[in-house]
N, C-alpha and C positions, 0 to 999 in steps of 0.2 A: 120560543114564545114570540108572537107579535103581537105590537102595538099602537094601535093608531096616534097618531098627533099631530097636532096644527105647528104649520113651520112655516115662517117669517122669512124669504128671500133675501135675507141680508147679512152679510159677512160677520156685523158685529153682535148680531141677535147670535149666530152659530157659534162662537166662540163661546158667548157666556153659558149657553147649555151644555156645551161639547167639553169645557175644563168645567172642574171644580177645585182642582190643586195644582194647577201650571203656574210658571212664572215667567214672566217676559226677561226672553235671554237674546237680543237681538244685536247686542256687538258682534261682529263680523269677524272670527277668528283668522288671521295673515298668513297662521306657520302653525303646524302641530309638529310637536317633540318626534324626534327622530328615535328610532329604535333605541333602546339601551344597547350599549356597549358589550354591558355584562349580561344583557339576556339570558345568554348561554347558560349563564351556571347560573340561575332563578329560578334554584329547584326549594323545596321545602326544607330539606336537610340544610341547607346552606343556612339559611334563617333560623332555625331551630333553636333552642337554649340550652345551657348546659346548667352544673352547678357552679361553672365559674361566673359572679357577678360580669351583665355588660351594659347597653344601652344608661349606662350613668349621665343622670341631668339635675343640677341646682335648680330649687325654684327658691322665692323668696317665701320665708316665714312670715308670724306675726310682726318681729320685731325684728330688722333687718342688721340693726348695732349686735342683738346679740343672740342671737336663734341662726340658723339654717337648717333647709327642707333639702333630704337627697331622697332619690329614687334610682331605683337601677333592677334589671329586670334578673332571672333565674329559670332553669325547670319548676316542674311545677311538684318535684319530689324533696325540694327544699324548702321545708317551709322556714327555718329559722334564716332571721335577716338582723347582721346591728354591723355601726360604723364604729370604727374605731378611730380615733381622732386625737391631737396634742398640738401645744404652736410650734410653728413652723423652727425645725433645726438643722444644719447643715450634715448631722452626724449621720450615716444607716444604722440601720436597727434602732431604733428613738425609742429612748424607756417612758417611762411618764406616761403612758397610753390611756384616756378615760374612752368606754364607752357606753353608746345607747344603742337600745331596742328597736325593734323597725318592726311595724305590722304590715301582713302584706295580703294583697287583692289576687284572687286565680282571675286571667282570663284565659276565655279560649278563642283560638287563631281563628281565623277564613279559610289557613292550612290545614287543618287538622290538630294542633297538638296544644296543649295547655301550657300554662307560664304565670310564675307568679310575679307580680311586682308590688316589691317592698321599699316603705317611705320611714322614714326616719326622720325628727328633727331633733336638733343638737341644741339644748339651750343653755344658758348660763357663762355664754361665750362673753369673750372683751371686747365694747368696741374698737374700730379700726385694725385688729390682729390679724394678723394670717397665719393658717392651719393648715394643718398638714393632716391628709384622712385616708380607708381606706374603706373600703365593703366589703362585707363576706356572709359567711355559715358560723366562724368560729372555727372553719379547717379550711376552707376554700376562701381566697382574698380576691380583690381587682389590684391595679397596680394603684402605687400613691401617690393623690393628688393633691389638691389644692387649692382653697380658696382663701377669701379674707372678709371679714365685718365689715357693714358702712361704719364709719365712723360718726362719733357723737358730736365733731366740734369742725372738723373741716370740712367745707362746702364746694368742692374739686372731686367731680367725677364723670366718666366717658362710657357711653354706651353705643352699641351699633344697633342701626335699626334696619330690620328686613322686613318683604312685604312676600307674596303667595312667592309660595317654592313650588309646591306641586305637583308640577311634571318635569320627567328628564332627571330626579331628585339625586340622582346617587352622579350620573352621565354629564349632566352640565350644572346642575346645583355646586356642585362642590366647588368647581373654581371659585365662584362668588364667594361662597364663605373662605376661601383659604383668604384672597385677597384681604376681603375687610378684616379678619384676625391678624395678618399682615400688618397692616394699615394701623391698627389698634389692639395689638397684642395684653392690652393690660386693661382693656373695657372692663367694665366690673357688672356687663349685664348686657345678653341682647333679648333687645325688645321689637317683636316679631307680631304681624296682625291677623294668623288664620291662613286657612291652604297651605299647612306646611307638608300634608300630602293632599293624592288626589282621591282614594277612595278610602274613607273614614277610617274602616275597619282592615284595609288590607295589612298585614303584620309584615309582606315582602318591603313594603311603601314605607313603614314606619322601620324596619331595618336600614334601608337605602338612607333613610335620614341623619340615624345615630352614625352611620358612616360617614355619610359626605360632613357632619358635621367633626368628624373624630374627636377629639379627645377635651376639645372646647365647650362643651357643656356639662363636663364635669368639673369646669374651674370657673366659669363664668355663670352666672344666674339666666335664667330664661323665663323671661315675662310674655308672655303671650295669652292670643285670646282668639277663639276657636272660627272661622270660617265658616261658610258651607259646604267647604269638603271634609268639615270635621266631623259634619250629620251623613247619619243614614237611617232615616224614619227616627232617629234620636240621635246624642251625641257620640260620637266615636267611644266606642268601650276602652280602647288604650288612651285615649285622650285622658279620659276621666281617671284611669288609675297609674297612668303614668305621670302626670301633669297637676301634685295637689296646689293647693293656692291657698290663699289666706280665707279663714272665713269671717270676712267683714264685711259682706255683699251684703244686699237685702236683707231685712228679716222680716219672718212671716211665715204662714201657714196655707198649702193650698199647691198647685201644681206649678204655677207660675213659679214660686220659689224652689220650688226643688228643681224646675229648668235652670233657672242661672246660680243654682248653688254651686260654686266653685270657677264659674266660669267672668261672674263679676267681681271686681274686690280691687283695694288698693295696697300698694306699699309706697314706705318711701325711702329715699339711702339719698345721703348727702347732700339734702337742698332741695329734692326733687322730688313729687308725686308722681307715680303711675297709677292709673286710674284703667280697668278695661271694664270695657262694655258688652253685651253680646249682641251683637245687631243681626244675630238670627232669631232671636224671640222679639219680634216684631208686630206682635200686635198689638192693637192699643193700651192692654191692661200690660202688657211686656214693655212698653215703653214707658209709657207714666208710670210703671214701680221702679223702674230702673232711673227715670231723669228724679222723681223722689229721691231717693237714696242719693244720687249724683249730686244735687243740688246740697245735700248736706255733706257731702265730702267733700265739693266746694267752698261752701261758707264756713265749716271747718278746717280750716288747711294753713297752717305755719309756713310752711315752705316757698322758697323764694319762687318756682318752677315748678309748672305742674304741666303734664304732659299726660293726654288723654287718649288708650288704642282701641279700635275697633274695626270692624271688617267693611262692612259696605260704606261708601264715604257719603259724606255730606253733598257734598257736589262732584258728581259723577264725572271721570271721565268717556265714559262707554257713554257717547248720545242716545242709545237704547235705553237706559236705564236712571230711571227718575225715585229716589229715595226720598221719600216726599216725607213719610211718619217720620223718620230718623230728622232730614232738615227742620223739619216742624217744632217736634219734640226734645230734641238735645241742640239743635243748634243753637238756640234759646239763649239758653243756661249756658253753652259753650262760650258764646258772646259777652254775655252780662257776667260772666265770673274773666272775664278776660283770659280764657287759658292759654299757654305760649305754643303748645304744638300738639296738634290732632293727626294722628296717624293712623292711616287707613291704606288698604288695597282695595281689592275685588276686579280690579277692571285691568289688568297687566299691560297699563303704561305707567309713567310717571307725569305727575304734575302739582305745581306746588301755587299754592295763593292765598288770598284774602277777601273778606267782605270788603265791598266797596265805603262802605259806613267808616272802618278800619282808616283810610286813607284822607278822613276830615279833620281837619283842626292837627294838623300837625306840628309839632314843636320848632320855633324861628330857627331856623339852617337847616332844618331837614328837605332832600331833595324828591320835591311830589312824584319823580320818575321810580323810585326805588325803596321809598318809605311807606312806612304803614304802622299801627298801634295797636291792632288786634291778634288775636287767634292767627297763626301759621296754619294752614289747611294742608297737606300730603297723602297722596297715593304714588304705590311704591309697585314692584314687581321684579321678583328676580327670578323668575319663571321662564321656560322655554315657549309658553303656553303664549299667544299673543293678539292682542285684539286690537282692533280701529277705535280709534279714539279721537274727540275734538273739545272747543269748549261750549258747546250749548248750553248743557246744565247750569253751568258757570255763568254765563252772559244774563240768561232767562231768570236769574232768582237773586240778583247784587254781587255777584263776586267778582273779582278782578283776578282769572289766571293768569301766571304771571314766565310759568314756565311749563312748557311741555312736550315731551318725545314720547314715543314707543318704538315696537321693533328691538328693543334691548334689554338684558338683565343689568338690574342697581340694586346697590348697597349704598347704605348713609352710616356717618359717622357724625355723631353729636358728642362736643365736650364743654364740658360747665365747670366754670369759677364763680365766684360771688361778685354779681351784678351781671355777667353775661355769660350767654349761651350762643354758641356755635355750631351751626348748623350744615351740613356736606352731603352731599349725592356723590357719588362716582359710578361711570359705568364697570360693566362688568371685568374689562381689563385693567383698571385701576384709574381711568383718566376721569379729571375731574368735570362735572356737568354744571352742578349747581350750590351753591351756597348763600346764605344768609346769616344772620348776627344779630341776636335780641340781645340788646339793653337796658337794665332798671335803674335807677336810682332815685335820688329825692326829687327829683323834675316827673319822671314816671317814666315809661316804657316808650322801647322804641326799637322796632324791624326793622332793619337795611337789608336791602338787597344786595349781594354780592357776586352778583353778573352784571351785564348790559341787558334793558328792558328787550325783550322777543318778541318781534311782530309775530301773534299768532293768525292764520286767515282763518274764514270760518267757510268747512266743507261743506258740500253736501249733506240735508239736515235726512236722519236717519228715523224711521218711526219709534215712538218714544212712547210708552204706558203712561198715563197721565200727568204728560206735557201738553200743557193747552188749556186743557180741562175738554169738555165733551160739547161739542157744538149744539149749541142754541135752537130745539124743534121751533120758536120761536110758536106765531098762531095755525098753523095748521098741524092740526092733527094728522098721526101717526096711522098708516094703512093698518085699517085690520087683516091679519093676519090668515091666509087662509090656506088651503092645501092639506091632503092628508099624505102620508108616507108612510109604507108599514117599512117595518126595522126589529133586526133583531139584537139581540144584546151577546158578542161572542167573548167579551172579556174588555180588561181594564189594561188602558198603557202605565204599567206601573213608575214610569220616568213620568206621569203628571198624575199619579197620586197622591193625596193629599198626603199620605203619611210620609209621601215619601218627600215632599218637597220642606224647607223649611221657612217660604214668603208666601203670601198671600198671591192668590191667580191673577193672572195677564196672559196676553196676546200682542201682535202686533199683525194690521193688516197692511198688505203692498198693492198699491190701488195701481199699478202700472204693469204689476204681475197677476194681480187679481187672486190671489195666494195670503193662505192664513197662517202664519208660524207660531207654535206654541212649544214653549221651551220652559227646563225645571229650574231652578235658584241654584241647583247642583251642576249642570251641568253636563247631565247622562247624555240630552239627546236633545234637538230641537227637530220639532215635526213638521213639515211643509201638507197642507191640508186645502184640498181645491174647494173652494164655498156653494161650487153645485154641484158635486157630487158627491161630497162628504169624504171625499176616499184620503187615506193617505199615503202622498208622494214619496217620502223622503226623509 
């Protein structure tokens, strides 16, 4: 079929017609992940499940003193699932055994093969106890592990936080998590923000994970909250039935809610709120339900420490990438509830700061080079995956970065007593980068910095989706448009379909290249597109 139509000689008129579901991906990738190691044996029988329980991971319950959520995965010819659990005793074979029942979800793989996974929660637990548990059929077991209750009265606890794993997940991921387990063998929780693979649904990817993480997610808790590689035209199918969560999210009726059902929600253990967000439903009505609901988990909140995750950050490191609804809309609320630490990736460097606002009126002795009173801001990455990065976003919108590298995988270590929280970056061979130290008491709150201030310079400014805002036609009117083009329709680049992306469209043009790039919120592909001749390069 053709069709005539009138066409506007101009790069930014061709992009708005040419997407309808693209998103501006224009950080400059440095390194792509080196072959896996194990390639070789990355056959489907390798991944496969048996009737022996494996892929075992804590999430937190409703009530963290005395509830726990396990999951662990099976063939899909078992359907019966329940743990078997008692406290913790030195003796083998431990009589005293209570158990529960576990429902469980069939998926099916990308491989071919079905699998069930069965959730369980345990309640009527004591707080601060440690348990001793195991998974099975009722003939078929996992080996026994391990966990323990927040406690009801003491306000002492340590968790590590990771940012996109992604690529390389089983090949280089793993050192990273051995270290920080290393480092903090008795965290009681890691708190992860999305990309913990790189294609939603691959089941080879989410194997590689439960690997490189071995046997630590079945004794430590995992708080997380889904990415854009956790979408593919919807949320990862094992995300969802591997991954329950509390259901305290939004309430409501309509589609909206049934998107971040499970994927927003808080818990709390020992002084501290976690709070996650999904900053892939991002549209307005996704945003204002979420900083709703947000806003009342803030102004209801007992706990000395409240600690907020989500995927795309507030102030970007990737100068491509301007999050403009999310700063808008949660940054807000993030500010005025004064929360202690915002943790976020997406853009695989690290860099940590504050609004400039944060840095007024400080308390007599505190030093202006390294203090601060608000929100901790963090992006993380322990990814092979790695992008260019600077502080635009930061400079352009009041914040003050304070520190920042790429080109490396990090792990952080937070540990909390009552009145302060301690905060640590390490690279990925264990050496230390960054740290900071929040203080409250009856005076109020207060950030130190625990480096020397970092001259950061500012690069080469990168094109940016609505950084700027749109130049001023001012009084002269716009050429009418004129030219016809017949054209035919031979198909859709499914990497900037709308279904398939999960942000709203962009572009970026390079006026020295004269080249149109339009790229997905995922990742698949970024497409180089010449503005006169429609064709695509690349």
């Amino acid at each position: 079929m053709t069709t005539p139509f009138t066409r506007r000689r101009s790069p930014w008129r061709l992009a708005a017609c040419a997407l309808a579901g693209a998103v501006l991906l224009s950080g400059g990738v440095l390194a792509a992940p080196a072959p896996s190691a194990q390639a070789a044996e990355d056959t489907p029988s390798r991944w496969e499940p048996s009737a022996i329980p494996d892929r075992i991971v804590l999430t937190p319950a409703a009530d963290a003193t005395t509830q726990q959520s396990v999951t662990w995965r099976t063939s899909a010819t078992t359907d019966r699932g329940l743990v078997q659990y008692r406290t913790m005793t030195p003796a083998p074979y431990p009589g005293g055994v209570l158990e529960a029942e576990a429902a469980h979800t069939e998926v099916t793989t990308d491989i071919g093969y079905t699998q069930n996974m069965h959730t369980a929660t345990i309640t009527g637990l004591q707080p601060g106890v440690e348990y001793m548990y195991r998974v099975g059929d009722g003939t078929n077991f996992s080996e026994w592990q391990d966990f323990a209750t927040a406690s009801a009265t003491d306000k002492t606890t340590s968790f590590i936080f990771l940012g996109d794993i992604q690529n390389g997940i089983l090949s280089d991921g793993s050192r990273v998590l051995r270290n920080a387990f290393r480092d903090r063998p008795n965290a009681d929780a890691v708190v992860q923000i999305g990309d913990l693979v790189n294609d939603a649904n691959s089941d080879q990817e989410w194997g590689e994970l439960f690997d490189a993480f071995s046997y630590s997610l079945g004794t430590q808790n995992l708080i997380t909250t889904p990415g854009n590689h956790e979408y593919d035209g919807g949320l990862s199918r094992t995300w969802r039935a591997q991954l329950p969560y509390p259901d305290n999210g939004p309430g409501g009726e309509g589609d909206i809610y049934d998107e971040l059902a499970g994927t927003v929600y808080f818990t709390d253990r020992e002084g501290v709120r976690f709070i996650s967000l999904n900053s892939n439903i991002s549209s307005e009505e996704g945003l204002r339900v979420q900083a709703e609901w947000l806003e009342g988990v803030l102004a209801d909140n007992a706990n000395e420490w409240t600690v907020v995750l989500f995927h795309h950050p507030v102030y970007s490191l990737d100068e491509g990438r301007n999050n403009l609804g999310i700063r808008t809309v949660w940054g807000s609320l993030l500010e005025k509830y004064n929360v202690d630490l915002v943790l976020q990736g997406h853009d695989h460097a690290y860099g940590r700061g504050n609004t400039l606002a944060a840095e007024e009126n400080l308390p007599a002795g505190a030093d202006p080079k390294k203090s601060a009173t608000g929100p901790v801001y963090v992006g993380s990455s322990a990814s092979v995956k790695l992008y260019e990065y600077g502080p635009r976003l930061w400079k352009e919108n009041g914040a003050h970065l304070r520190r920042l590298d790429g080109g490396k995988q990090f792990y952080q270590l937070v540990d909390v007593t009552e009145g302060t929280l301690r905060y640590e970056s390490r690279t990925a061979d264990g050496e230390f980068f960054d740290g900071v130290t929040i203080k409250k008491d009856e005076k109020g709150k207060l950030v130190t910095d625990g480096v020397d201030p970092q001259e950061i310079p500012t690069g080469p400014v990168q094109p940016c989706l609505g950084c700027g805002g749109n130049p001023d036609p001012g009084e002269v009117a716009p050429d009418v448009p004129t030219g016809e083009v017949d054209y035919e329709v031979t198909g859709n680049l499914a990497s900037v379909d709308r279904s398939k992306a999960s942000l709203p469209a962009g572009m970026a043009y390079s006026e020295s290249r004269d080249l149109l790039y339009l790229g997905d919120q995922n990742s698949r592909k970024i497409f180089e597109i010449d503005p006169d001749t429609d064709k695509v390069l690349g």
